[in-house]
N, C-alpha and C positions, 0 to 999 in steps of 0.2 A: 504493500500500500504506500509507503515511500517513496516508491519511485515515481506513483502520481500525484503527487501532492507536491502545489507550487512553493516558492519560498513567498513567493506576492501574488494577490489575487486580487484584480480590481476591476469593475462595473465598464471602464472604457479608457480608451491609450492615453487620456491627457489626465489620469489619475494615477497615473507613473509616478513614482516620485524619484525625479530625475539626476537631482541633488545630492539627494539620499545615497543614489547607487553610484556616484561618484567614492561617498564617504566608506563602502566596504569594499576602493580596490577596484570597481566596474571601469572598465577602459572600452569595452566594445559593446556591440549591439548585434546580436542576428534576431531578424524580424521577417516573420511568416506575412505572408500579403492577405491569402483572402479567409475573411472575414476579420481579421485583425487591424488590418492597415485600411484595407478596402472593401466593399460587401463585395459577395462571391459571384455573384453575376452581373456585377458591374464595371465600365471599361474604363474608368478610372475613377482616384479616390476623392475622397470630400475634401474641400478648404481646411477642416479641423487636422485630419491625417497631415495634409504637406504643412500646414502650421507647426503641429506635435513634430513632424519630421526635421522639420527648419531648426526647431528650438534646440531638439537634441543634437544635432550638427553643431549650433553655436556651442551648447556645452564638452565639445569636443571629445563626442562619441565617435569611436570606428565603427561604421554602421552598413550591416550587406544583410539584402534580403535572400530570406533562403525560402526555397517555397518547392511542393511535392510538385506542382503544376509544370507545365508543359514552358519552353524557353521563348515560346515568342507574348506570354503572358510576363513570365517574369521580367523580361525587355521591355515593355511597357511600361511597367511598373518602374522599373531601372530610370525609364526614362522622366518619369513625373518626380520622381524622389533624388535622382540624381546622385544617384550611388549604386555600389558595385550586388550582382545579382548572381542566384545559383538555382537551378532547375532541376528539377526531376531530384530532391534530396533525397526522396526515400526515409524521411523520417517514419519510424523513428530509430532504424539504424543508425551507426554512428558514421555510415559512409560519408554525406552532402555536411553533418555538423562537423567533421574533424577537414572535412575539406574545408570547409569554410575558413576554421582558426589555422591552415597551413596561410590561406588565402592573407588575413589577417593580420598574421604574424598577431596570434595572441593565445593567450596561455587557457583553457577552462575555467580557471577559478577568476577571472578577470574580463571574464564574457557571460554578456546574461542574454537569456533566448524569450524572446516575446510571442507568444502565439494561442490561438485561442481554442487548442483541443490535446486534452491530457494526455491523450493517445498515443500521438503524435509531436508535439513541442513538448511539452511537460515530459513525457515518458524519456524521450530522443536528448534532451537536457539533460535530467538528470544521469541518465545513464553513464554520461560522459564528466557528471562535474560540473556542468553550467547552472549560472547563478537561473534560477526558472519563476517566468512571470504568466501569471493566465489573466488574460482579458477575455471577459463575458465577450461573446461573437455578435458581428455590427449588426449582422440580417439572421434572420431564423430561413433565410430560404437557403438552401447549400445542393450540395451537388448528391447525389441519391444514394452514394457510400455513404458518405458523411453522416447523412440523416440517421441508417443505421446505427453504427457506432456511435451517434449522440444519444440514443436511448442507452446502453451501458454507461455512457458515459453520467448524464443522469444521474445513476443511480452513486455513481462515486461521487459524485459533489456534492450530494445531498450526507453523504456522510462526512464528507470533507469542510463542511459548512459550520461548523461546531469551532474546527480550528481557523476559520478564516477572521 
């Protein structure tokens, strides 16, 4: 049960506390797109997202999206956030997240992973050491896996909600 349970758990990305993850060490960012950054059927993301995004750039995060999706989605994305991107992670293998921190040039415990399914971000983090953040998902509409795996998922947050 450890392994899916985040170190932060919050309602939406601009309730990050960005400051904060400076203060324990956090030097990097990998950040899941859809429904974290962007709703999942949408072709690009809200003014809040490139906002939240802009902000953490000033505060001098290294920041790459990593996303299970397909590379001419995560190129899009790449291109509205203006920062470096990785496709087909296979979260929550540790294949696309240790790619990332070669990528990166950063260490696990100095990298926090943002994303909004324990499954996948949470699980794929922890496994490897990264600092792990879950954001409630922007849209309830997702992709027909996904819907899936949100009913177990469910059922672990509801247990998980006592320590949040």
């Amino acid at each position: 049960m450890n392994l899916l349970k985040p170190r932060i758990w919050v309602d939406q990305l601009s309730h990050i506390p960005i400051k904060e993850l400076k203060t324990v060490g956090i030097k990097a960012l990998i950040i899941d797109i859809d429904n974290t950054l962007v709703a999942w059927d949408s072709p690009q993301p809200s003014s809040e997202s490139i906002q939240w995004m802009k902000e953490a750039k000033e505060e001098g995060f290294n920041i790459m999206l990593v996303s299970n999706n397909k590379p001419e989605r995560v190129q899009r994305m790449q291109a509205f956030f203006h920062c470096r991107g990785l496709a087909r992670a296979k979260k929550p293998t540790g294949y696309g997240l240790k790619k990332a921190l070669r990528i990166m040039r950063h260490k696990p415990h100095e990298t926090a992973i943002i994303g909004d399914q324990i499954f996948t971000d949470v699980l794929g983090g922890n496994r490897i050491g990264l600092y792990t953040i879950l954001v409630t998902p922007i849209k309830s509409k997702e992709f027909w896996w996904t819907t899936i795996v949100r009913r177990a998922e469910k059922r672990i947050l509801s247990r998980l909600k006592k320590f949040r």
